[in-house]
N, C-alpha and C positions, 0 to 999 in steps of 0.2 A: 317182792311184789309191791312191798309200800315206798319204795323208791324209785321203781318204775311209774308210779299213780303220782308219786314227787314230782318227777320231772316232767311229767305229760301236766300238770295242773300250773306249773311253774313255767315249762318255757314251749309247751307245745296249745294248749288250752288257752291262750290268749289273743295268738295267731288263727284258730279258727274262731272265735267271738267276733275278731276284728272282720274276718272275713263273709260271717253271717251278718253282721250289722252292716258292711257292705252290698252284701247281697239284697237286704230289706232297703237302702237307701237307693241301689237301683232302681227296687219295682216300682217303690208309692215316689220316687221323682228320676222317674225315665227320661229322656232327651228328647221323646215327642209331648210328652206331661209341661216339660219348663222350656218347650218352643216359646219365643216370642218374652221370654223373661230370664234375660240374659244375669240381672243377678241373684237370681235364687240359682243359674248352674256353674256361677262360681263358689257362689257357698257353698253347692256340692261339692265342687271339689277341694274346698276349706276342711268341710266336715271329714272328709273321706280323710285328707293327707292328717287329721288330727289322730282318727280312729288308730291309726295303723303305728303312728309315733308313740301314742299311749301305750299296744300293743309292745312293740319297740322296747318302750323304758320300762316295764313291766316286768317284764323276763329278766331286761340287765340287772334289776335289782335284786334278783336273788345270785345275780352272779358274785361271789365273796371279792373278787377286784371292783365292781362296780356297787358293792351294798351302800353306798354314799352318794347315791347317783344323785339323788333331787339334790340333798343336803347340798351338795359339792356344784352341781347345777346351777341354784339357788343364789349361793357366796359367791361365784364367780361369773353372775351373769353378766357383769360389768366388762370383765375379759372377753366372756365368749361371744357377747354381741359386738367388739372390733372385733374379732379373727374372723368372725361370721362373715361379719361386712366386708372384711379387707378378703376374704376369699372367696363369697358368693356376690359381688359387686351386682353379675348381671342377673343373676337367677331372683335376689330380691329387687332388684328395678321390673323385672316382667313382673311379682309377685305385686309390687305396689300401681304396677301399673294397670294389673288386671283389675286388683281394687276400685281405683280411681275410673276407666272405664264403668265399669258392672255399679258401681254405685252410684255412680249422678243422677240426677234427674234427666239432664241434657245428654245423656250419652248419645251417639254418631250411632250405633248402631244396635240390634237386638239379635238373638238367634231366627232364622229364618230367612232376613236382609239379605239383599245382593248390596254388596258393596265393590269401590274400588281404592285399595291401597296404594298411594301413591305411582310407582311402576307396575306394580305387581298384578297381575291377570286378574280382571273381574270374576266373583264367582259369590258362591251364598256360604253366611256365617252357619258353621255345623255345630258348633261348640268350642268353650273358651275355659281354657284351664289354668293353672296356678302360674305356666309359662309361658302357653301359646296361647293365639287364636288361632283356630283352625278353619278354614276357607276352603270350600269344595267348587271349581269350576265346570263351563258345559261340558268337557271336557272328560269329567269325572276326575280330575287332576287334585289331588290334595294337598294343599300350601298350610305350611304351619308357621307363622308369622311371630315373632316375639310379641310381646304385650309392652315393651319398651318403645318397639318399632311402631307399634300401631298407636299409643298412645302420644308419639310427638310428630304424627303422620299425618297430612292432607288426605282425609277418607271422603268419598262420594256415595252417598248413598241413592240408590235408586227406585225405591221400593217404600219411603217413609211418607211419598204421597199417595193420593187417592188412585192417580194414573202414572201412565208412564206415554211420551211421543216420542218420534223420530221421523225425522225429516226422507221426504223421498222425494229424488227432483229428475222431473222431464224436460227432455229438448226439443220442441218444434221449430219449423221452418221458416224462416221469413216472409208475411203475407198469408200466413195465416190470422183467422179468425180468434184472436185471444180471449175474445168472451167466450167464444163457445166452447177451447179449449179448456180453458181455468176449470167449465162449470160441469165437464165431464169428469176432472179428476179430483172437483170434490162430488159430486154424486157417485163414483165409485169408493171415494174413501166412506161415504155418509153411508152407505149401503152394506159395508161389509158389517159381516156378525159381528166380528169381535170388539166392532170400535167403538168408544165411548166421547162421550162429550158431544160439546156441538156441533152445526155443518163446519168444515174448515174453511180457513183462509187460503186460500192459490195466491200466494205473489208472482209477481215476477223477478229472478234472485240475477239473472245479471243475461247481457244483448254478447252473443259470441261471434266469434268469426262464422259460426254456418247455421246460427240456430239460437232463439230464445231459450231459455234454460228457468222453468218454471218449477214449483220447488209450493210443497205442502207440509204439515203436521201428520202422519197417521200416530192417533191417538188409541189406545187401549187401557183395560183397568188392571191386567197383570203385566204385566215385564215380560213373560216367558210368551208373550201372545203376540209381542209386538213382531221380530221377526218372520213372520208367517206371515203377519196380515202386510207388512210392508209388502214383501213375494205376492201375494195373491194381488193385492190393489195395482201394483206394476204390470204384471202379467194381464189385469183385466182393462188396466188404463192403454195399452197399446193395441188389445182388440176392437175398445171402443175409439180410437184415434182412425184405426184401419176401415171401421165401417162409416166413418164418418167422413173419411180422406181427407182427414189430418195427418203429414208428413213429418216424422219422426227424423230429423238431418242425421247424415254418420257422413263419414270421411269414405270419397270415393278418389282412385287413383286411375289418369286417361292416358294414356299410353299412344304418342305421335308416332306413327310410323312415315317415317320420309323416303322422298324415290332416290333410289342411291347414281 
């Protein structure tokens, strides 16, 4: 019996401590808790990969080949940080890179952000661990990106201003009335729910072969509002062009029939 209570206290009983102190580091800092504060949920995952190594060297110590573990650890950490290095090359460049992200001041991005990795499909940061960042798209698509990759990467961030625009451009007819056109499709953008900011600008973005090609900001205060409102403001700007009989030009094909 008291070497069964031996081995459970020795190499069984360390692994569920580590396991409980993970469970509590869960709850009081969950992934909706350290939204928006991207390096307290690396330190999460600092703290957690500590718990589990302590847990780790704990046990090996009572093993009689490793009862020298720190001692031996200790003396030769001069050695085992080359072999470390020369073997984990990439996994501590993600580890120092997750660092250098999660700790600046100037960091590019936070948990929540929609970002865009250089090629790599726009989508919102979910969380950032010891290797990756993890990036979830509209898609629902889950990218888990090195911390190497993102930290010597051209990142866009979409979400660190107040608003978010995008451009949406109509074509009218030659002989048309350009004032009156402009001033319907910014009172449709000025009018929709979602839009923010001021009345917009209508330019005019270039004179084509069959039609002026007019071109606005729809402006909103989330990201995820803009594509809809752009859809709605298009959809309502070609009703209101229709009741006003303003000509929206498309490509028409006339077909000669000659007498044979």
């Amino acid at each position: 019996m008291k070497e069964v209570l031996a081995i459970f206290l020795k190499y069984i009983l360390p692994f569920i401590v580590a396991y409980i102190l993970n469970l509590i580091l869960n709850k009081y800092l969950s992934k909706e808790l350290l939204r928006g504060k991207l390096h307290l949920m690396f330190l999460k995952g600092i703290i957690t990969a500590v718990i589990w190594a302590a847990a780790v060297f704990y046990a090996m110590a009572w093993i009689p080949a490793f009862s020298k573990t720190w001692e031996t650890a200790i003396a030769s950490s001069g050695i085992a940080a080359v072999v470390l290095g020369l073997a984990a090359q990439s996994t501590l460049a993600n580890v120092f890179a997750g660092i250098a992200l999660s700790a600046s001041r100037s960091r590019p991005f936070d948990i929540g952000d929609r970002i865009a990795i250089d090629s790599i499909e726009p989508g919102y940061v979910e969380n950032i661990t010891l290797r990756h960042t993890v990036i979830k798209t509209y898609q629902n698509e889950i990218i888990y990106v090195p911390n190497s990759v993102v930290g010597s990467a051209t990142i866009v961030n979409y979400t660190q201003e107040k608003s978010f625009s995008f451009p949406i451009t109509v074509s009218v007819a030659y002989g048309t009335n350009m004032r009156k056109a402009m001033d319907i499709i910014a009172d449709v953008i000025e009018s929709h729910p979602k839009h923010y900011g001021p009345r917009p600008n209508v330019l005019c973005k270039s004179c084509d072969d069959s039609g002026v090609t007019l071109r606005a900001l729809v402006e909103t205060r989330d990201f995820k509002d803009n594509p809809t409102s752009c859809s709605d403001c298009l959809v309502e700007i070609m009703n209101r062009f229709k009741e006003a009989n303003i000509e929206i030009p498309y490509n028409k094909l006339v077909v000669m029939q000659g007498n044979e």
